[in-house]
C-alpha positions in Angstrom: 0.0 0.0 0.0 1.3 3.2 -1.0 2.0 6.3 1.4 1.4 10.0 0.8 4.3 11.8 0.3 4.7 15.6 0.8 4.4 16.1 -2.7 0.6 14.6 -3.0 -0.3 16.6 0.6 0.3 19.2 -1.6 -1.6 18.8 -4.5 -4.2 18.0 -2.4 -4.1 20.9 -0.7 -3.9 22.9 -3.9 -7.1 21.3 -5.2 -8.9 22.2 -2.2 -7.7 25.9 -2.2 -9.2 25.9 -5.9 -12.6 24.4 -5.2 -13.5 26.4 -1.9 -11.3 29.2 -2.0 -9.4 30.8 0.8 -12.7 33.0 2.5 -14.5 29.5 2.8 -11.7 27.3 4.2 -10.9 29.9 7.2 -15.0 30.0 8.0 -15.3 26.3 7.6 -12.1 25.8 10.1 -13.5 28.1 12.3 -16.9 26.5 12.8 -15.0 23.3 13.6 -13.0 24.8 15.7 -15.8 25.9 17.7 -17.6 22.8 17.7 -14.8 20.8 18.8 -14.6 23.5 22.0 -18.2 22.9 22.7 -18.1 18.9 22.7 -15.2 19.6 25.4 -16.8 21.5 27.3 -19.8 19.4 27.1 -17.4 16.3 27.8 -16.1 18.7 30.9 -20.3 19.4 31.9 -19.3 23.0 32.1 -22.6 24.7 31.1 -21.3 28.6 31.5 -24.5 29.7 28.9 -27.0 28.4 31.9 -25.1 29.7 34.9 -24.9 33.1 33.2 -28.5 32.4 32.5 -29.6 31.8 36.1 -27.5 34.5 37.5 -29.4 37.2 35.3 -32.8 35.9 36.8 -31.9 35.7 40.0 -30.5 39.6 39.7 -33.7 40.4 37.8 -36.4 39.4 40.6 -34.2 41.1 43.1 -34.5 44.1 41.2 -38.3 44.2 41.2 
């Protein structure tokens, strides 16, 4: 079975930089980036979106 080389990696690469463009890679890497944060943090159980959540309605009924 053959193994890929630098020289294919980059052809590859080059392929892909035709098809989707540079704008498109950067915003695609970016999602995954942020998806792959979120599954850790899920993996971690830190939910700070619900604790920031709570906070704001405790402050709120305080307030009235």
């Amino acid at each position: 079975m053959p193994s890929i080389g630098p020289t294919e990696l980059i052809i590859v690469l080059v392929i892909v930089l035709v098809l989707f463009g540079v704008g498109r890679i950067s915003k695609i890497a970016g999602e995954m980036g942020s998806g792959i944060r979120a599954f850790k943090d899920g993996l971690k159980g830190e939910d700070e979106e619900g604790d920031e959540k709570e906070t704001g309605d405790t402050e709120e009924s305080n307030k009235d």
